[in-house]
Each structure stands twice: as structure tokens, then as C-alpha cells.
N, C-alpha and C positions, 0 to 999 in steps of 0.2 A: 504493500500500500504506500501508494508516496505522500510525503511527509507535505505537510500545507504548515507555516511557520503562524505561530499563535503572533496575538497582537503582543506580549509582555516582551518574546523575542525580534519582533520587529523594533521597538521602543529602544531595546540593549543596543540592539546594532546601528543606531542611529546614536544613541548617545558616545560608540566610541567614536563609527565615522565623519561626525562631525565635525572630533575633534582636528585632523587633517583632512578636510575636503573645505569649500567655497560653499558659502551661504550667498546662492546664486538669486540674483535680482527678481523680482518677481512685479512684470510689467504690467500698469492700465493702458488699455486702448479706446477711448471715445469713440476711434475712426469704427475698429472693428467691431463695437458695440451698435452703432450705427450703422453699418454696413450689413450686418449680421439679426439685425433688429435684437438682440440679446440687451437686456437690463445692463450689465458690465462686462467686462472680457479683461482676463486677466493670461498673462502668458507668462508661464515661469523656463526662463531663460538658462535651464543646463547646458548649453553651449560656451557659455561663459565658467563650466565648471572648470578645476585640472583636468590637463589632455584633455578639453575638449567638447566632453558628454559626461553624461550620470554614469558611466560604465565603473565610474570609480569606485564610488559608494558601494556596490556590490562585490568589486576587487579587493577592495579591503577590509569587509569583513567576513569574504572566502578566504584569506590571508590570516584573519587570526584565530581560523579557525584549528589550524595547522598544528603538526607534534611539532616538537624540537628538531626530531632528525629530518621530519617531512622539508620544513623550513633552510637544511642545512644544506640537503642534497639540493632542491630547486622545484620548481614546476612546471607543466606546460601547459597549454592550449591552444585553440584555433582559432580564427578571426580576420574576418575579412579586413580590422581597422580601428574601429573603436573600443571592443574589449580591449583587443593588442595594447593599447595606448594606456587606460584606463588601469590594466593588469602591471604593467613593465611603469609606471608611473607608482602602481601600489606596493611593488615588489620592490624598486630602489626604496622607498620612504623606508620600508617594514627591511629591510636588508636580506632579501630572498633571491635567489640567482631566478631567473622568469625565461624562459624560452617558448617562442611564438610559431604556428605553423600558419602560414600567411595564404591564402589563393595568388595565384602568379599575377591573376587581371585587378586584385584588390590594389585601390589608388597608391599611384606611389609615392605621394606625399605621406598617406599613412602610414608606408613603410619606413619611410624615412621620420619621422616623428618616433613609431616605436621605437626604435634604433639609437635613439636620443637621448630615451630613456634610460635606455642600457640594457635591453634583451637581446637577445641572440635571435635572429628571424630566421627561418626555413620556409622557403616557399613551397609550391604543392601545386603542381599542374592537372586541371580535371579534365581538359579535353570537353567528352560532348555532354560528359556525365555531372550532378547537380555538382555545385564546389566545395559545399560546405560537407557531402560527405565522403570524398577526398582526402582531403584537411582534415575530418576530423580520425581518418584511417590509421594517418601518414602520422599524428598526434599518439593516437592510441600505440602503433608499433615504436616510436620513439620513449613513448614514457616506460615502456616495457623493456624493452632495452638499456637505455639510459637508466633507471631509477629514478625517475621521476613522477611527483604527484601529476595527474594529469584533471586538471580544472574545465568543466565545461563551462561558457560563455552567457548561458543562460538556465541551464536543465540542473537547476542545483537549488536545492533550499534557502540554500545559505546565500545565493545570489539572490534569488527574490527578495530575503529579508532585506539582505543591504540598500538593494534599488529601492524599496519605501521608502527610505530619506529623501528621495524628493517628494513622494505628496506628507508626507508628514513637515516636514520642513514649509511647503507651500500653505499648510494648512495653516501653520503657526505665523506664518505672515498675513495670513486673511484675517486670520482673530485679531491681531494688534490691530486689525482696522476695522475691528466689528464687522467681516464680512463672512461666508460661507459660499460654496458652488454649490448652484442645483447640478449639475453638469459639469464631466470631464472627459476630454479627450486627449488620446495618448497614444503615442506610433507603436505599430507593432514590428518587431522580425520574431525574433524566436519566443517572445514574450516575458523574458524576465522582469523588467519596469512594468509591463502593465500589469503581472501579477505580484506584484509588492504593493504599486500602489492601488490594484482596488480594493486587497484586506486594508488597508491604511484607510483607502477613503471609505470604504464600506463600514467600516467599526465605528470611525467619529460622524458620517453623514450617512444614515441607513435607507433614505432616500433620492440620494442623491443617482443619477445617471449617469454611466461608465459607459465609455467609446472607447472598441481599439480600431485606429486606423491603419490599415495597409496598403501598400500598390494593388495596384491591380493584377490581378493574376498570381498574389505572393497573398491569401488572404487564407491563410493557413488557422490563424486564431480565432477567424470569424464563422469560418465551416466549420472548425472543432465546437464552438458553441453553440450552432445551429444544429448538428449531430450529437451531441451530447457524449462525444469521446472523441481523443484526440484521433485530427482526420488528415491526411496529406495531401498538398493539391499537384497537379502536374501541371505547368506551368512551361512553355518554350519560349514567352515572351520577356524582351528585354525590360527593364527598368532602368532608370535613371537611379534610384534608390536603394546606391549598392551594399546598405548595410541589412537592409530589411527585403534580404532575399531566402530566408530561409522556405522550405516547403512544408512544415507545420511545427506544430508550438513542441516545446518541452514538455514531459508529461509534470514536472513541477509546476511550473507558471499555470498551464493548463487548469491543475488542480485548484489553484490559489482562485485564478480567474474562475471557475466554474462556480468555488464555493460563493467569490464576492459577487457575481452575477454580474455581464455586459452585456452590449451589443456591438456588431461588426458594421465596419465604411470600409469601402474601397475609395484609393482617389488616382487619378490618373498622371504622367508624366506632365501633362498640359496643366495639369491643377497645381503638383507643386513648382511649378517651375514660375506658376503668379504667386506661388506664396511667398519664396525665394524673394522674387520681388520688393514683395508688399512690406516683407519682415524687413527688408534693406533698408528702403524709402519709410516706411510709416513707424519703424520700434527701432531702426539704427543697429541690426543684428543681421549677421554673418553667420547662417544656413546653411549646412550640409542639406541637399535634397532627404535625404531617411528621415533629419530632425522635422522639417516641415511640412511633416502628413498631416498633421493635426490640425494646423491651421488652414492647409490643405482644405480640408472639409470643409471648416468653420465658414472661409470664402467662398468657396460653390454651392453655399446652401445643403448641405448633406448633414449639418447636425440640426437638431430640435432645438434653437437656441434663442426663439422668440419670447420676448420676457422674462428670460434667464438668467442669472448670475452665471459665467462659465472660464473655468478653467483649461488653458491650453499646456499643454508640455512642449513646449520646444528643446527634443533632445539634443542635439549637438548640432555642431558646425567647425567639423574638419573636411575641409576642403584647400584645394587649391585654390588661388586666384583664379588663375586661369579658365580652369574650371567654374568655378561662380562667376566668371564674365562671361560663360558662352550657356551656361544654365538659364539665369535670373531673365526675368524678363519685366518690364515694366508692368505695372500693377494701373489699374482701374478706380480701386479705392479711393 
């Protein structure tokens, strides 16, 4: 039976990872509120975390969850980009040797950023076959040999738990302003963040509305909750949205998500590429396309957010330049 993390050990893991991660901004929007006819629109800005995205919060307290010798030998895992960053960022602070098995087409800015931090990258060539389970083959045979802990990226408890520090953290920003979300929405790939934060958000708001959004064609966590067990999709379509490629959730997040109750959005290349936009020109934030599913929506009318208080997670934004100038596209709003 897999393990769904109680709210007391979400709570723990927040109060250590705290202590070393960014008490990341948490934006109002008029425009988006107005645009969106929502009551207010609030977007908490993980992009501005370390390395990048929330991926940290969950790195570091899979990190202390570790023996002594687990710790001494090192650990690995796979990642297209943002764990990589998020893990090899959590691993220098915690003094853990970190080794990454990377997909060969994952951006090479990402690569280079992990690398900064001081892991050891391995790439992993998938040819026609999905990337991530490749990567996480090529992962499993090294940690096996090597000795090494081998860490998955989202399909763990203990990452759930961590990734609640963002809505727990957001929540506590809305209270110093006497506020609350009827509504949240929150990008998907393998689903660790959205299942941390909707035990988080389910425990303190029990009617509050959970959204995961995904690309299209990658909407892995929305058909698992519309089937009522984790469901895989087949997918040949490309995405812009190279972190939020997996073909269905973790049976962990899955569990978490199923217990806290959501619903599934898909949003299109053409949607995030105005969100991209929009977050540039109208919140002054620098999007990875994965980070801006959520607002995705929010913009094309795809959430129920008429008269609403609503909370966005904007997860990260590691990107190239280069790349966010040939992405973004000028916004409407």
C-alpha cells in the first residue's frame, strides 16, 4: 500500500526546509483578476526559488531523510532538468556527493546549471522510446553498481511531503492578509507538487478546488483521476513543456492526489507560450514553459475562476534566453 504523508509530516518537512530554501514572492494580479473575471489572483512565484523551481523543497527533505552511510556513499536520479538542479543544489548545501542521469535532448542550459552545482551528469539516449524510462533504466543499473541511493524525482513520499512547502508557505502568506483561495491550480508532470500541495491545501481549505494542469497529450494525472487508478497515456506528440513530459503520475502523488480530490486541464503549446508572455509583460517573471501551465489555463478560460479568490503556482523558470525569446509571445491582457 503506498504511503500518503499525514499533514503532522508535511508540517516537519516544511519547518526544516525552510530553513535553507527562498520564501518565494507570492504575486497580486488586478490584470489577471480582471481578465479572468476571478475576485483576486494570486501567483506564487517558485521560479524565483534556489535553482530555479520548488524541486528543492522536496530534495531536501529526501536528503535528510538518508542513513549516514547512504549520505557518504552519494545518490542518484533522473531528470530531465529541474529535479537535477533542485537535487545537486540540495546535495552540495547537505554535503552529499549527487549524480544525475540526464535525457540527451533535456535543455542544455539545464545541464549546464546542474553541473554548477557540483553533480556528476550522465546522459541517456532514448531514441524512439519514452525518455524518462530510459533515464530512469540507465539510473537504476548505475545505482546498482555504483552503490548508490537511487532517488526518484517525484514517486516518493518523502518528495511529496517536501513539495507542500509551497502551498503551505502560500497559505501563510494569504493569512497575513486575511485572505484564503477558493481555487488552485498547479502544473503537472509526474505529480509530486500537486500531490503535496493538495493534502496541504485540502487539510487547511476542505472546500477549496484543486486543478492539475498539463500539456496536452502528457495529461497523465488527469486520466488517472478520471479512472480512479493510476492510468498511462500514449502520447507521440511534441510539447514545448519539456519538464512535464512524463506518461502518468507516480503511484505516490497519485495516492496523495486521489485522497485530497482534483480535477484535470489540459493547455496547449499556443496557450503557454501567451502565458510566457503575459507573466513577462504583466508580473515581471521569467517562465520556463512547464512553470506556466497554470496560468496557462487561468488565461484561456479553462478554470472556474468567476468570482473567485485563486491561487496560481508558477513552478519554475529555467530557461535559456534564447529560448524564452523565441517561446514568449506577446500577451493580449
Amino acid at each position: 500500500m503506498t504511503v500518503v504523508p499525514d499533514f503532522e509530516t508535511l508540517t516537519r518537512a516544511f519547518a526544516l526546509t525552510r530553513q535553507s530554501t527562498v520564501r518565494t514572492p507570492l504575486l497580486e494580479s488586478p490584470a489577471l483578476a480582471e481578465a479572468s473575471g476571478a475576485a483576486r489572483v494570486w501567483v506564487k512565484a517558485e521560479n524565483l526559488q534556489k535553482a530555479g523551481s520548488f524541486k528543492i523543497r522536496g530534495a531536501t527533505w529526501r536528503l535528510a531523510q538518508l542513513t549516514g552511510a547512504e549520505r557518504a556513499q552519494g545518490v542518484i536520479a533522473y531528470s530531465s532538468g529541474n529535479f537535477a538542479q533542485g537535487l545537486a543544489a540540495a546535495g552540495r548545501a547537505a554535503g552529499v556527493p549527487v549524480t544525475i542521469v540526464m535525457p540527451v535532448d533535456a535543455p542544455e542550459m539545464k545541464r549546464r546549471a546542474t553541473e554548477a552545482f557540483g553533480a556528476r551528469v550522465i546522459l541517456s539516449d532514448h531514441g524512439a522510446r519514452p525518455r524518462e524510462e530510459v533515464a530512469s533504466a540507465l539510473a537504476r543499473d548505475l545505482a546498482a553498481s555504483e552503490g548508490l541511493t537511487l532517488l526518484h524525482p517525484f514517486d516518493d513520499p518523502a518528495i511529496v511531503a517536501g513539495q507542500a512547502g509551497v502551498a503551505l508557505e502560500a497559505l501563510e502568506q494569504l493569512a497575513d492578509i486575511g485572505a484564503a483561495p477558493d481555487l488552485v491550480a498547479c502544473p503537472v508532470g509526474g505529480g509530486g507538487l500537486i500531490g503535496g500541495l493538495s493534502l496541504a491545501i485540502r487539510h487547511a481549505l476542505p472546500d477549496a478546488r484543486i486543478f492539475a494542469v498539463e500539456p496536452e497529450g502528457y495529461d497523465g494525472m488527469g486520466a488517472s483521476c478520471a479512472a480512479g487508478q493510476v492510468t498511462r497515456v500514449v502520447s507521440g506528440q511534441r510539447t514545448i513543456c519539456d519538464a512535464l513530459q512524463a506518461t502518468q503520475p507516480g503511484a505516490a502523488p497519485f495516492a496523495a492526489a486521489s485522497q485530497a480530490g482534483l480535477s484535470g486541464l489540459t493547455v496547449s503549446d499556443t496557450d503557454v507560450r501567451a502565458a510566457l508572455g503575459f507573466a513577462f509583460e504583466g508580473l515581471k517573471l521569467v517562465l520556463e514553459p512547464s512553470g506556466a501551465v497554470a496560468l496557462a489555463a487561468l488565461l484561456k478560460g479553462a478554470l472556474p475562476a468567476k468570482g473567485q479568490e485563486v491561487l496560481i503556482i508558477a513552478s519554475g523558470g529555467n530557461i535559456a534566453l534564447q529560448d524564452f525569446l523565441a517561446l514568449s509571445a506577446p500577451t493580449q491582457v
